[in-house]
C-alpha positions, 0 to 999 in steps of 0.5 A, spaced: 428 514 254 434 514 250 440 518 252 441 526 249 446 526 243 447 533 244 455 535 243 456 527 242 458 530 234 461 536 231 462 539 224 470 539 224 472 542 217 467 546 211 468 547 204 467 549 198 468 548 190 474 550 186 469 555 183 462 558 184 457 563 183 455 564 175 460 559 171 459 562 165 465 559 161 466 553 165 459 551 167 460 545 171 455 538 172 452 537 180 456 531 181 463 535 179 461 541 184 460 536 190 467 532 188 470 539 188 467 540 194 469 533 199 476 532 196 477 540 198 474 538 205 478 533 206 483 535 205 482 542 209 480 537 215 486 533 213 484 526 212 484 521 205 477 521 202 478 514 203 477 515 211 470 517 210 465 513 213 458 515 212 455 519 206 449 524 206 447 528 200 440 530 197 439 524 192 446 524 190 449 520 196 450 513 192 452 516 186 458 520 190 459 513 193 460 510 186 464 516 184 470 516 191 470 509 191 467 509 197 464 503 201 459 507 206 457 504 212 451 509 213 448 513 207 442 519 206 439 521 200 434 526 205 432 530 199 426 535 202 429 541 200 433 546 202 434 544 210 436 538 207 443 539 210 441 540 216 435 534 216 441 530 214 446 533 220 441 530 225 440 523 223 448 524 222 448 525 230 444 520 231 448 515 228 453 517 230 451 517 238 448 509 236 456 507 234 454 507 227 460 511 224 465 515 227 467 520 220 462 522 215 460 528 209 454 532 208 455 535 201 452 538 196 453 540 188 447 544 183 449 547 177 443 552 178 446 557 173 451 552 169 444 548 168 441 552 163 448 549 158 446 543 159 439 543 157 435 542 164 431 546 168 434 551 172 433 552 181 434 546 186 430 543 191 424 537 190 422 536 184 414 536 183 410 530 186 405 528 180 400 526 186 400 532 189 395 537 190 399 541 186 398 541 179 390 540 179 388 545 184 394 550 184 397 551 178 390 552 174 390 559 178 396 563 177 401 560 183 406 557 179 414 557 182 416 559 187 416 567 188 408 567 187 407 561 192 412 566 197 409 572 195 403 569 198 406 568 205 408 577 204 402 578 203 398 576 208 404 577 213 403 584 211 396 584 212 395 580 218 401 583 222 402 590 219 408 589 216 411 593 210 414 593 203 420 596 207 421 592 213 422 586 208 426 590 203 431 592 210 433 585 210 435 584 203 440 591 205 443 588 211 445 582 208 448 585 202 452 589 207 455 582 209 456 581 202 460 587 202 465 583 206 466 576 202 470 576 196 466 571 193 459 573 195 456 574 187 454 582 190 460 583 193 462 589 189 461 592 182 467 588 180 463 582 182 457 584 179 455 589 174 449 590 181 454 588 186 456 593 191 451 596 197 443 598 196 438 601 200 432 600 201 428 604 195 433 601 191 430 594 193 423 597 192 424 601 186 427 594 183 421 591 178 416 587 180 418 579 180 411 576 184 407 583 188 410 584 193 417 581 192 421 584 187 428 583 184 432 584 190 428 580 195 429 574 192 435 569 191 440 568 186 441 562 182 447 560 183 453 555 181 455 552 189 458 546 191 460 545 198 461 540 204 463 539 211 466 533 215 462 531 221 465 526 226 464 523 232 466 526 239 472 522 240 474 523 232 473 530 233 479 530 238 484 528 233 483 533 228 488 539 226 481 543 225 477 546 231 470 543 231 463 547 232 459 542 237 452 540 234 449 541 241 441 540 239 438 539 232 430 538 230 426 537 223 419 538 221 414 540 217 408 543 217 405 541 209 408 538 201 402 543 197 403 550 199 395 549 199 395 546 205 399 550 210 395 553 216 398 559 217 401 564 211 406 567 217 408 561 221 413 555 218 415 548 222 421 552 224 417 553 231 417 545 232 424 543 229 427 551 233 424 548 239 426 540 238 433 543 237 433 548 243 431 542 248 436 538 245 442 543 247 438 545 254 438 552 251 433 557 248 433 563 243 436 568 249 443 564 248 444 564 242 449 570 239 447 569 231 444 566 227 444 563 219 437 563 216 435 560 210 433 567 206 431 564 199 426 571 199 426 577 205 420 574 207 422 567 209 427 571 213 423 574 217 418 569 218 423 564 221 426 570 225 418 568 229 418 561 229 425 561 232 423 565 237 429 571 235 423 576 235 415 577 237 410 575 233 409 579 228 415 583 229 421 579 225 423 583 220 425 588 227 431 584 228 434 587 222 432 594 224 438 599 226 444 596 223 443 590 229 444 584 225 448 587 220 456 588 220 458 590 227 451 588 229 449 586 236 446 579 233 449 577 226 445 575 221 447 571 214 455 573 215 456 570 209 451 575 205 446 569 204 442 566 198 440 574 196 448 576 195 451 571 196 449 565 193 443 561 191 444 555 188 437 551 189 438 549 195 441 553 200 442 550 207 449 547 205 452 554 205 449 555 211 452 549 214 459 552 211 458 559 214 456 557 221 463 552 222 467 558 218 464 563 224 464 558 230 471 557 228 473 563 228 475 561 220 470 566 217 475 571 216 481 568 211 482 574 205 478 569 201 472 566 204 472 573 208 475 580 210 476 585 216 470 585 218 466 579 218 468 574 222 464 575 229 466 573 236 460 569 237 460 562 240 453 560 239 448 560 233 442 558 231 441 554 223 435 554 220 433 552 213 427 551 209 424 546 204 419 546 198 414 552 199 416 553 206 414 546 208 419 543 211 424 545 216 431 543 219 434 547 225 441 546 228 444 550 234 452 549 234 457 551 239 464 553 239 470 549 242 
């Protein structure tokens, strides 16, 4: 059997672009988001962009290889969605446990609200297979987009597990807390957004219906976002001025493509790739101090809870309960205040990536990216991010130095 990569790479910088968020009067194109956000990364590790080795980013890697004058000795397109980046992060520490590369980028650049200047389509993420079942069998009957093809996933969870409305609506009000404590988060205060500030739980149920049950406050933004982080061998790592965030296990799965074929409306792949990443590492959900879980809606929070193993089944949204995953919380979630307030810009797994380094390298708090409060004394943590209609699934578990 091959030998274990685990710790064997680290993410030792994060960055992201100059601006984001709802770019009204300087929309930007995807490519200018992903180049503002490496040349920031690289120079927050302290290294040339010409000292960058390998290149991963959903369909856009030969592009930006182009665009730097870049000749990559690896290179990933991955593009399964919003896990992306930790799909990519996995195949990064493979790569670079076979001696392939010593110094890589994962970045990621979508103009999810600037888009709309530019005449395309809004959101991220794959674009529709004409080969799917998708068009023929699904489309025809109402579910079109992705808050009515997660509405379904709510509401069987609700009928199956006894789950409620306010259960989902408590993690949209823990996560704007968060929000709360970062600058740059779109709902960080009303001067942030003429809705920003703190919510309750009858603000999230009395929004307007966007797909029953999902209301407004139960989906995620669309976004501006570029970000980056530098992944470097464990022998590079050592060189850098930056702390690194070990990779200590990571997985990858899927469980379907047409949202048709799922088995299970209350179970995601995050199972299978929680539990491949969990014995890379040599260590179970009971190890971990906090997590970053892709939340493009409440419930994809609170199934993958589950499938992680953070919670029973049936029972995710309890991690939520009581202020636990909240500021001061005995086990933070979504510190940077997720893709419900703080971001979203399509695909949302390269924000996870950027926050978990921030927490784990005790950088979290800066005055810009995070104030007195939102750094956390974790040094553990679980990531998840998911793709297409909660189809596809990365997981990481990192560690602090």
């Amino acid at each position: 059997m091959a030998n274990n990569p685990s710790r064997e790479a680290a993410i030792v910088a994060a960055a992201e672009a100059d601006n984001i968020g709802y770019l009204e009067d300087s929309p930007r194109t995807g490519l200018m988001l992903h180049v503002e956000a490496i040349r920031n990364v690289a120079a927050a590790a302290g290294i040339k962009v010409a000292d960058i080795e390998a290149v991963g980013a959903p369909g856009m890697a030969g592009a930006i290889s182009e665009y730097l004058l870049l000749d990559p000795k690896w290179i990933d397109t991955t593009q399964i969605g919003g896990c992306s980046f930790q799909v990519i992060a996995h195949h990064m520490l493979a790569a670079i446990n076979a001696g392939i590369f010593e110094i890589g980028v994962i970045s990621n650049g979508q103009p999810g609200w600037s888009q709309r200047k530019f005449g395309g389509p809004r959101g991220g993420g794959p674009g529709g297979d004409p080969d799917s079942v998708t068009p023929q069998f699904e489309t025809p009957y109402g579910p079109s987009g992705a808050p009515s093809a997660y509405s379904h996933a709510m509401t069987r969870h609700m009928h199956q597990w006894g789950s409620t409305q306010e259960d989902f609506a408590k993690i949209a009000v823990t996560t704007r807390d968060w929000a709360g404590l970062n600058p740059r988060a779109i709902m960080h205060s009303k001067d942030t957004h003429p809705a920003g500030g703190p919510i309750t739980v009858d603000d999230v149920l009395n929004s307007r219906v966007i797909s029953w049950p999902l209301n407004l406050l139960d989906c995620c933004l669309v976004t501006d976002h570029g970000g980056a982080v530098i992944i470097a061998s464990k022998a590079a790592a050592e060189s850098f001025r930056t702390k690194p965030v070990w990779i200590a296990g990571a997985g990858e799965a899927e469980d379907h493509a047409s949202m048709l074929e799922m088995r299970d409306f209350t179970a995601t792949s995050a199972a299978q790739s929680g539990a491949r990443a969990y014995k890379m590492a040599g260590m179970g959900p009971e190890d971990m101090e906090m997590a970053m879980i892709y939340d493009s809606f409440t419930v994809t929070a609170g199934i993958t809870a589950e499938m992680l193993g953070l919670t029973a089944r049936g029972e995710g949204t309890s991690l939520w309960d009581d202020g636990n995953a909240g500021p001061g919380g005995k086990f933070p979630v979504n510190t940077n205040g997720g893709g419900l307030s703080f971001n979203h810009s399509g695909m949302y797994g390269m924000q996870l990536l950027v926050e978990s380094y921030r927490q784990l390298s005790g950088t979290a708090e800066d005055g810009v990216n995070g104030i007195a409060g939102k750094q956390t004394n974790a040094k553990s943590l679980v990531v998840n991010g998911t793709g297409g209609s909660l189809s596809y699934t990365g997981t990481l578990v990192l560690t602090a130095d």
